[in-house]
C-alpha positions as a printed Julia matrix, in Angstrom:
523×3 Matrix{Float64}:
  27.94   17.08  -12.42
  28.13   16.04  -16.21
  24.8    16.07  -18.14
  25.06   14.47  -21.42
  29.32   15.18  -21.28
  29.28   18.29  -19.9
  30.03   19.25  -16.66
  27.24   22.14  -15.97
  29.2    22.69  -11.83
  31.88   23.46  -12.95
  31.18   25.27  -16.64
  31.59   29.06  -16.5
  28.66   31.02  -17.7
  28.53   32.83  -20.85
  28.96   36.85  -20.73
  25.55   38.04  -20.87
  23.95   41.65  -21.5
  21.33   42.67  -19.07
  18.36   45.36  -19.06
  19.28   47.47  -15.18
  22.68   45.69  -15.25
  24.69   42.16  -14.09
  22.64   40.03  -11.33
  26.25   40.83   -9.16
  26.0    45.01   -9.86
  22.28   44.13   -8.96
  23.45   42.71   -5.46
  25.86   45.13   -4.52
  23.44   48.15   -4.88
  20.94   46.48   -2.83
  23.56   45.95   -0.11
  23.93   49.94   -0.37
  20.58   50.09   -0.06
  19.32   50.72   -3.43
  16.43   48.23   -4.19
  14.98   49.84   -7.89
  17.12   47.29  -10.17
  16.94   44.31   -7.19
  12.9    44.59   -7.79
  13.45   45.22  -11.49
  15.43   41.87  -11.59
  12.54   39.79   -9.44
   9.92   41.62  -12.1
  11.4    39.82  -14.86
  12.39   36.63  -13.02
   8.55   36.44  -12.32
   7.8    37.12  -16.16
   5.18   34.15  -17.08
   6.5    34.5   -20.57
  10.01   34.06  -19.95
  11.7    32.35  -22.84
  14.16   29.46  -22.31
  17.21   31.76  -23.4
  16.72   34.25  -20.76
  16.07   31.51  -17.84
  19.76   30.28  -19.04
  21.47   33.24  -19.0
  19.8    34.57  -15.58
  20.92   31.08  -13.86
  24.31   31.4   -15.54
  25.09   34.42  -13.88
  23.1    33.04  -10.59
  25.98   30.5   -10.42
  28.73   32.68  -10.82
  27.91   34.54   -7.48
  26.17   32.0    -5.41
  28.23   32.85   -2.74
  26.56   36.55   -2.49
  23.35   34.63   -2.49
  22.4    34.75    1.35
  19.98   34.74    3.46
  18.97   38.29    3.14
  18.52   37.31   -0.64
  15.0    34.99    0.73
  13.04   36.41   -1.21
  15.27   36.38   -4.35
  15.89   32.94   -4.16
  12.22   32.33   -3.58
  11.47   33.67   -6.66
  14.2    31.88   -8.96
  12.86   28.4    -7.23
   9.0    29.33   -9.01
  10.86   29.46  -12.21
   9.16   27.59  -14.52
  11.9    25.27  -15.54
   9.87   22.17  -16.06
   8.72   21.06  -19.11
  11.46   23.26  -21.37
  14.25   22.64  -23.3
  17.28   20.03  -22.1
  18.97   23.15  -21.69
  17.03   24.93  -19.22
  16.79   21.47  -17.09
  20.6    20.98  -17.13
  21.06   24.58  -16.25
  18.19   24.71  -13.71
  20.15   21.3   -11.98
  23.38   22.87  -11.97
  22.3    26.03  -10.58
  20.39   23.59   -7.93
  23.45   21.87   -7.07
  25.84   25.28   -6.76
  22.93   27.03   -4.46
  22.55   23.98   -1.84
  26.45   23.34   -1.51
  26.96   27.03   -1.05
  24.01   28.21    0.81
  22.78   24.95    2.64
  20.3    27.15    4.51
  17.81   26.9     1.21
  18.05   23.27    1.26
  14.59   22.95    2.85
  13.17   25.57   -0.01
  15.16   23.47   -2.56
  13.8    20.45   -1.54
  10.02   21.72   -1.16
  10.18   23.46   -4.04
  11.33   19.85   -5.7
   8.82   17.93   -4.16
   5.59   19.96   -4.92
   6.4    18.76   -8.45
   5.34   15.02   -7.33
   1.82   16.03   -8.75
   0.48   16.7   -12.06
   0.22   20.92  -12.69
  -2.36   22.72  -11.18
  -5.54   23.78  -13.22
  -8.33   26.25  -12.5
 -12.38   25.37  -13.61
 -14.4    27.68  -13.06
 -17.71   26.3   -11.34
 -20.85   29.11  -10.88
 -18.74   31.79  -10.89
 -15.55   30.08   -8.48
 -12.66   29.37   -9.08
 -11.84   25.64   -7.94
  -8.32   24.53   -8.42
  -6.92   20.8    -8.94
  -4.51   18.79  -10.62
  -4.75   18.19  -14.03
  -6.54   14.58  -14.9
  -6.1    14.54  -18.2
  -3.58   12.42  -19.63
   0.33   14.39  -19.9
   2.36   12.39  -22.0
   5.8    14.22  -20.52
   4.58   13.71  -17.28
   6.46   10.74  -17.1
   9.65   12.9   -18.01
   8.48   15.87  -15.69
   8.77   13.51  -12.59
  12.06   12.2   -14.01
  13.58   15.64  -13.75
  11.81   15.91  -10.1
  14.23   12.7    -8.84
  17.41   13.55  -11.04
  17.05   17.21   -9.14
  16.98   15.52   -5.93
  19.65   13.47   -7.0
  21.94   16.32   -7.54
  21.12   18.23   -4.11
  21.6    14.44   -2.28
  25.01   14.34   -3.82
  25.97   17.83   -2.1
  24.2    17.54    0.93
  24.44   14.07    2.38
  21.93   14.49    5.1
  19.28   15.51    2.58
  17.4    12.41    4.18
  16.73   13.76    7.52
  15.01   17.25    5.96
  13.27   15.55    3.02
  11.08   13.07    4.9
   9.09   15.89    7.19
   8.76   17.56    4.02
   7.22   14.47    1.9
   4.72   14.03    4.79
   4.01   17.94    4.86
   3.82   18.05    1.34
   1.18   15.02    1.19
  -2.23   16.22   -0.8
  -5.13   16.28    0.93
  -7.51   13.32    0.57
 -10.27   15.27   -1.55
  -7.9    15.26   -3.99
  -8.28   13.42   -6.95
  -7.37    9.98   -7.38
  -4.95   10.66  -10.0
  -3.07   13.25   -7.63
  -2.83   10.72   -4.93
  -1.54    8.22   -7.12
   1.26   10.21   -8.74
   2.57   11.34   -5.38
   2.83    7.96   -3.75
   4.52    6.52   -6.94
   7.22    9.53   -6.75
   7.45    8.75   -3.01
   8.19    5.18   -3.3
  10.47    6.09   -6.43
  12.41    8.06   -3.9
  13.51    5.26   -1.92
  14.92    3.89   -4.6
  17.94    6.36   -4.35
  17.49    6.64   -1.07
  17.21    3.46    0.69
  17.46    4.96    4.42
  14.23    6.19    4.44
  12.33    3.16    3.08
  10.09    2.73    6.38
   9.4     6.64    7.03
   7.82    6.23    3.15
   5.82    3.3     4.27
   4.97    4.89    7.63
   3.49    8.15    5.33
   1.53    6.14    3.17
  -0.16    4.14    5.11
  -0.7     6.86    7.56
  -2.27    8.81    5.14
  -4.54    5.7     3.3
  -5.59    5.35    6.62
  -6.75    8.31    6.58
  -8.36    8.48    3.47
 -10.28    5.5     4.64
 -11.16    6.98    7.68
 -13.18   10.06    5.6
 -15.01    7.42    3.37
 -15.95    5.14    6.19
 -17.33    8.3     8.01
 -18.81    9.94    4.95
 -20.44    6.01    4.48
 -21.78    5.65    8.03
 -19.46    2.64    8.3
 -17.0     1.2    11.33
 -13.74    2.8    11.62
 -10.51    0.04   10.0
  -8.16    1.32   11.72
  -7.81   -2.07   13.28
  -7.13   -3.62   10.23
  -4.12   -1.01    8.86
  -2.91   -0.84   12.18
  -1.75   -4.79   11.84
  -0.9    -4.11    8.11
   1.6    -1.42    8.92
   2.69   -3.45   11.84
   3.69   -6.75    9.59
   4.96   -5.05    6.66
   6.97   -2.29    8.48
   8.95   -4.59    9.82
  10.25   -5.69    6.25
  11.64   -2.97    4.77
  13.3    -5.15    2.18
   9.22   -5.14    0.66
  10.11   -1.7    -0.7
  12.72   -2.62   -2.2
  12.72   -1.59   -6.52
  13.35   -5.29   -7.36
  10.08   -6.18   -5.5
   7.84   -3.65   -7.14
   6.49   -5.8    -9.78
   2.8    -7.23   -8.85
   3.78  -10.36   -8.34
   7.04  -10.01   -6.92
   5.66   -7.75   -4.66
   2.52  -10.09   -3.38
   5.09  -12.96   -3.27
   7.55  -10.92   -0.33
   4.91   -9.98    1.23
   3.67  -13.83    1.03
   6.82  -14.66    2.61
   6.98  -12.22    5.52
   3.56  -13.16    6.4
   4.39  -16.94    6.74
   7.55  -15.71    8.56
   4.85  -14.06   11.04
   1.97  -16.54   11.4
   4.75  -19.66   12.06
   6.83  -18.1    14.51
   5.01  -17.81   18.77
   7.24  -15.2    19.42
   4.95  -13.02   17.46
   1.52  -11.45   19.01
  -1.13  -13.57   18.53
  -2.92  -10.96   17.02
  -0.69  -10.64   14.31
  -0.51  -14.41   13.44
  -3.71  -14.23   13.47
  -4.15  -11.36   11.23
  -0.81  -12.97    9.28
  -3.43  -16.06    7.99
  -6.35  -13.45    7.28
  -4.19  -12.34    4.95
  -2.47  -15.27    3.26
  -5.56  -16.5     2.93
  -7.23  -13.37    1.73
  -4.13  -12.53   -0.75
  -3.96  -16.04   -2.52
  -7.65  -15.99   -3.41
  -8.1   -12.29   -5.01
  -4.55  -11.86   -6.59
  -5.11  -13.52   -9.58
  -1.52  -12.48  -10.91
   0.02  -14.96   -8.71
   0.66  -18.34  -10.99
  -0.78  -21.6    -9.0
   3.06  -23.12   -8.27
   2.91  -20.02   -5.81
  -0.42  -20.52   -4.4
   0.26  -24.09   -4.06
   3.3   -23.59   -2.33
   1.86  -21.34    0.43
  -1.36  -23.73    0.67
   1.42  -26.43    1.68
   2.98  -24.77    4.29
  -0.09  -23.76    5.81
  -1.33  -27.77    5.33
   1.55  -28.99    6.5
   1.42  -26.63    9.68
  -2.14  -27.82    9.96
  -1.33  -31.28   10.21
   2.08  -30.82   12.47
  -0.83  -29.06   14.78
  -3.2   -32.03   14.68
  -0.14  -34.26   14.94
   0.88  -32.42   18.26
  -3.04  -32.45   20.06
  -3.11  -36.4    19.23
  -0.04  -37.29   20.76
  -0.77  -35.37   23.91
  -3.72  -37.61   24.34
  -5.91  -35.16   25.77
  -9.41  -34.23   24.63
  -9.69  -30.48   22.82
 -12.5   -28.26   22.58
 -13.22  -25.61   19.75
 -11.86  -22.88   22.2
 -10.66  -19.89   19.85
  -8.45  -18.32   22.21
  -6.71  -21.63   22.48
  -6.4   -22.8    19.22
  -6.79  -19.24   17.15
  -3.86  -19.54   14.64
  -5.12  -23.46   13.77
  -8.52  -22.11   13.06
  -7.49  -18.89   10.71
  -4.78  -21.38    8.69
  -7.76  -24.07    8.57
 -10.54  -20.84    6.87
  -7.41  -19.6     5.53
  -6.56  -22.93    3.24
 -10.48  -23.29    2.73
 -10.9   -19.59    1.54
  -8.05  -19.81   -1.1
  -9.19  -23.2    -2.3
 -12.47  -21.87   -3.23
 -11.07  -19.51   -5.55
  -7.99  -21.16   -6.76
  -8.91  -24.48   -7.15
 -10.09  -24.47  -10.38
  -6.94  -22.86  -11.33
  -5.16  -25.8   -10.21
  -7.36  -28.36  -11.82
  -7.29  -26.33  -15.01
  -3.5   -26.79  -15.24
  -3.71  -30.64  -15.58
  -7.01  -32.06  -14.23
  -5.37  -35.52  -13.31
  -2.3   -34.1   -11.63
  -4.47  -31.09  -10.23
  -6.81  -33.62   -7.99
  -3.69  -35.94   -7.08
  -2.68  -32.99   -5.31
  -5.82  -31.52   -3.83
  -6.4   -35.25   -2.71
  -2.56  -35.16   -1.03
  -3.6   -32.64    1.24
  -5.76  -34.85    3.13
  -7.9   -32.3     3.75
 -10.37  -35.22    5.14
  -8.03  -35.17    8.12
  -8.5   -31.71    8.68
 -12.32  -31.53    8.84
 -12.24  -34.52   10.65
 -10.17  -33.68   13.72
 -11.18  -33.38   16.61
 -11.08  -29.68   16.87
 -13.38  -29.62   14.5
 -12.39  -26.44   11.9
 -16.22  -26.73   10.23
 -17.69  -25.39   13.78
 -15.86  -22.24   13.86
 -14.76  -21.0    10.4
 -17.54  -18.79    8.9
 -20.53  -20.73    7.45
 -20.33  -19.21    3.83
 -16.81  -20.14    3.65
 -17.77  -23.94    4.81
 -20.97  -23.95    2.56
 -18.43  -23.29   -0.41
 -15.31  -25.24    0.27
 -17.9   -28.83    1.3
 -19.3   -28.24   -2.28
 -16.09  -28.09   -4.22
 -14.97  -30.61   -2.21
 -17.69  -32.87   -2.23
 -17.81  -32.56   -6.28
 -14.01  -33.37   -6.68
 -14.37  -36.26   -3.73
 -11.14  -34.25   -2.18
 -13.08  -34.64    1.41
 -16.88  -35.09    2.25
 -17.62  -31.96    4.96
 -21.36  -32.79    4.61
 -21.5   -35.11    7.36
 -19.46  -32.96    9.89
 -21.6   -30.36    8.86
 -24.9   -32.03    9.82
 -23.61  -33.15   12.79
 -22.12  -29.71   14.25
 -25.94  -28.53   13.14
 -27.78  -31.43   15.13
 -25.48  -31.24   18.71
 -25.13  -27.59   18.2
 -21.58  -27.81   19.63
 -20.2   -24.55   21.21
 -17.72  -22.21   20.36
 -16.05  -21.18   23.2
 -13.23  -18.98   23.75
 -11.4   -18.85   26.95
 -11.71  -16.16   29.59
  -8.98  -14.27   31.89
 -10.29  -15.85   34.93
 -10.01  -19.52   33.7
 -13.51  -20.15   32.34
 -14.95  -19.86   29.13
 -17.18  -17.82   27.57
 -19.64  -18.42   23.78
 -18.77  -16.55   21.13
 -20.74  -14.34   18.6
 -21.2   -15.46   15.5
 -17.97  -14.59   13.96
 -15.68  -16.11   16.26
 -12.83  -15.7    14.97
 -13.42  -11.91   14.22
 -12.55  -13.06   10.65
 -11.73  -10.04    8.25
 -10.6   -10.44    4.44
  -7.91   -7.41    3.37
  -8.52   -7.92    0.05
 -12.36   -8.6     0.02
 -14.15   -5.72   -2.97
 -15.25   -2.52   -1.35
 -16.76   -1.38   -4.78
 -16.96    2.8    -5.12
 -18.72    4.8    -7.52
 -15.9     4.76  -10.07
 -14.93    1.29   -9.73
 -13.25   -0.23  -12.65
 -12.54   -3.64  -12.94
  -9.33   -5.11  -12.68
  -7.26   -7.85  -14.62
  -5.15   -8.37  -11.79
  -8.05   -8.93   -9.18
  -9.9   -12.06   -8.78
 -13.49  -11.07   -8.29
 -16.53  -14.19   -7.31
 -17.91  -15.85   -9.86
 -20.43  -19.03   -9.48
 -19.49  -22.4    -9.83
 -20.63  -23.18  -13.88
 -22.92  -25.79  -12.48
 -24.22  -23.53  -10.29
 -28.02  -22.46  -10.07
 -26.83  -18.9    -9.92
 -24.32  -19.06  -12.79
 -22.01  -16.9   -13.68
 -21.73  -13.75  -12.28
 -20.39  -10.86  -14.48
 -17.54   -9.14  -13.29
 -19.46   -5.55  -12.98
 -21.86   -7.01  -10.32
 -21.36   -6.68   -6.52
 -18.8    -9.23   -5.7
 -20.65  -10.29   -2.4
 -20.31  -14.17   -2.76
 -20.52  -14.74    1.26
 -23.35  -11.84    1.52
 -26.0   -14.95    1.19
 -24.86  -16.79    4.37
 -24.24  -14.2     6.57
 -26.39  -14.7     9.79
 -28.81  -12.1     9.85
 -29.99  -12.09   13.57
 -27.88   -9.05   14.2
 -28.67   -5.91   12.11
 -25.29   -4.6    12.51
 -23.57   -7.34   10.01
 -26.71   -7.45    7.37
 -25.11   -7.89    3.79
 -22.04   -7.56    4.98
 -18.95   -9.15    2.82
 -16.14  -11.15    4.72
 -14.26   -7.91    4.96
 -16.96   -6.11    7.14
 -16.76   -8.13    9.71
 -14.19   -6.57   11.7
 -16.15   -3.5    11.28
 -18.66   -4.82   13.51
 -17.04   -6.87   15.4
 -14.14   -5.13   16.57
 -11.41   -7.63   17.27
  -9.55   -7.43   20.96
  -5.91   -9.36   21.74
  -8.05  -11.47   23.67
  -9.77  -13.03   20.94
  -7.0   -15.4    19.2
  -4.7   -17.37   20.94
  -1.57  -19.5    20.06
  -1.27  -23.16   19.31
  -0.41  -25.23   22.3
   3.33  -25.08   24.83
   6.25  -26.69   22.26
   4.26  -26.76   19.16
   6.98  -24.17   16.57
């Protein structure tokens, strides 16, 4: 291994003078049975004021008889892995790698230690704060400027022990689970350890969706504490489907596609790939459109030729459905189980439009409402499975007044009608008839709806709710509760009071059942 043109492998270590003798005399008394200078050597190994010069020497002379290093030597080698070798001269790292890289090709059995030993530097250093008398240990939050270089060192380390042992993959994975910190850790903690986890898969690329699998195993569990510690339903519902549509894409985790926008856009993509295709579970085209839908309206990174072009594959889905129900030449019902995947594109299109559609108009007013006005969005209300019946009322209310000020389609009067024949939402049983439906019948969620925390901060990247400028309301400010569908939410159950469009699923716990496909030959 060369480090900066040298090559430390295969460099011969300096003669060094040592107090109680070489590290090799050291080794051979102990295997006679005298253990006075073996201690004496831990005892200064364990020094916490080592200086740089003696870590170099002692892992020079390491190297020279890593052979004699074996397992009876545990304890040894135990104690040479606590060195404190981050953090200190270029020296001591390129030593410290070497010496990594001579150990694990000689004496594979302290791979695992190597590798844990590695990994439990994925978090900023440990500090103690005394609190009433106790001692209460976390990691550091303050800011590290070579932290950034610390973690550097962390992946070129396991780097060198990859290139010696090839199947460092299969023991490294159990270990970056194991080593996962616990969720009362600090934010900070979390944060750095998932970066250095996905930074892993960078080098190593087999282990992309074991990474993925970890993480969201473990945000699910973090969510899991805060939703009990809240009194609140349990998402697991809701992670379960995310890990379920993006673990199937590994290429997601891939470095060139860890950019925010790059990111959102694959995932964009794969999503599309899900909702169009019937081979898929209905439940997860379902859930595919929650999140398009969800995704275009609160990523306000992505630039509108991106959320135009997913708003015209979902339209132009929307009308290739519509086209398919009118040349049957049958009658259709608003039966959710039926028609699930037209309904979530329909509040899917509506949702992102309410957001994003100044956006668009912004960019050229003219040209903006030419293309609003090309979606023939009219159509869409207007068909005969009427979308404004089943889609959530606050997400109606909002997209027939943008609509109805642009003259992009006039909802009002569908509206008024649905209200006056109180038409009913049906979704279709097991045994052939049909059943009504709550009053979220599509057991609508939104993934990327606020769930604001004590130390929320906001965020450049995230579209939050703000009033229409014409509004009565005005203007909300980007610190206040971004509820904008809290106000028509029915309140006749006290389970889903001021709930955002997030919540639902939280109280209305969706079932396979509940979402359907579009109709026999329709793609």
């Amino acid at each position: 291994m060369e480090i900066d043109g040298r090559d430390f492998l295969n460099t011969p270590p300096t003669k060094t003078v040592r107090f109680g003798g070489s590290v090799v005399a050291t080794l051979a008394k102990y295997k006679q049975g005298d253990l006075q200078q073996y201690e004496l050597l831990k005892h200064q190994l364990s020094d916490p004021d080592i200086k740089d010069g003696q870590i170099i020497n002692w892992l020079q002379e390491f190297r020279s008889c890593v052979t004699l290093l074996g397992k009876d030597h545990e304890h040894l080698i135990h104690t040479i892995l606590r060195l404190p070798w981050l953090g200190r001269s270029p020296a001591v790292i390129e030593e410290y790698l070497a010496f990594l890289g001579n150990l694990v090709s000689a004496q594979t059995v302290f791979l695992c230690a190597c590798l844990k030993m590695v990994v439990s530097h994925f978090i900023p250093k440990r500090v103690k704060i005394c609190e009433g008398g106790v001692d209460i240990s976390d990691s550091d939050d303050d800011e590290d400027e070579n932290l950034a270089r610390t973690f550097g060192h962390c992946h070129q380390a396991l780097q060198v022990i990859l290139r010696y042992v090839p199947s460092t993959s299969h023991f490294l994975v159990p270990i970056l689970n194991e080593k996962f910190p616990f969720v009362q850790k600090s934010s900070r903690t979390l944060e750095c350890y998932v970066h250095n986890l996905l930074r892993v898969t960078v080098y190593i690329p087999t282990i992309q969706r074991d990474v993925l699998e970890i993480v969201i195993g473990k945000m699910l569990k973090i969510d899991v504490s805060v939703c009990s510690s809240m009194g609140l339903f349990h998402p697991s519902s809701v992670h379960r489907t995310t890990f379920m549509m993006v673990s199937n894409n590994p290429s997601l985790m891939q470095p060139s596609h860890w950019s925010s926008q790059a990111l959102a856009e694959a995932f964009l993509e794969h999503l599309w790939k899900v909702f169009q295709n019937p081979s898929f579970a209905p439940v997860l085209r379902q859930a595919a459109a929650g999140y398009i839908g969800s995704l275009l309206a609160r990523a306000s990174f992505l630039p509108v030729v991106t959320v135009r072009a997913c708003v015209d594959l979902l339209v132009q889905w929307i009308h290739g459905y519509i086209d398919s129900l009118d040349a049957g030449g049958r009658q259709a019902c608003c039966d959710v189980t039926l028609h699930g995947p037209f309904y979530t594109a329909c509040q899917a299109v509506f949702y992102a439009l309410i957001f994003r559609h100044r956006a668009i108009l912004e960019v050229n007013m003219k040209k903006g409402l030419a293309y609003l006005q090309g979606l023939n969005l009219e159509r869409v209300v207007m068909c005969q499975l009427n979308p404004l019946n089943v889609c959530l009322p606050a997400v109606i209310n909002l997209f027939a007044a943008f609509t109805r000020k642009y003259q992009v389609a006039f909802c009002y009067t569908v509206i008024e009608k649905n209200n006056r024949q109180m038409l009913p939402v049906v979704r279709s049983s097991n045994a052939g008839g049909s059943v009504a439906t709550n009053t979220n019948p599509l057991d609508s969620f939104f993934p990327f709806d606020p769930y604001l925390l004590k130390r929320y901060c906001p965020n450049p990247l995230y579209q939050v709710w703000e009033e229409a400028e014409d509004s009565e309301e005005g203007v909300r400010s980007m610190d206040e509760e971004d509820d904008f569908l809290n106000k028509e939410t029915p309140h006749s159950d006290p389970r889903i009071m001021g709930m955002t469009p997030g919540s639902y699923d939280r109280a209305f716990p969706c079932s396979p059942c509940s979402v359907g496909s579009p109709p026999v030959g329709f793609p």
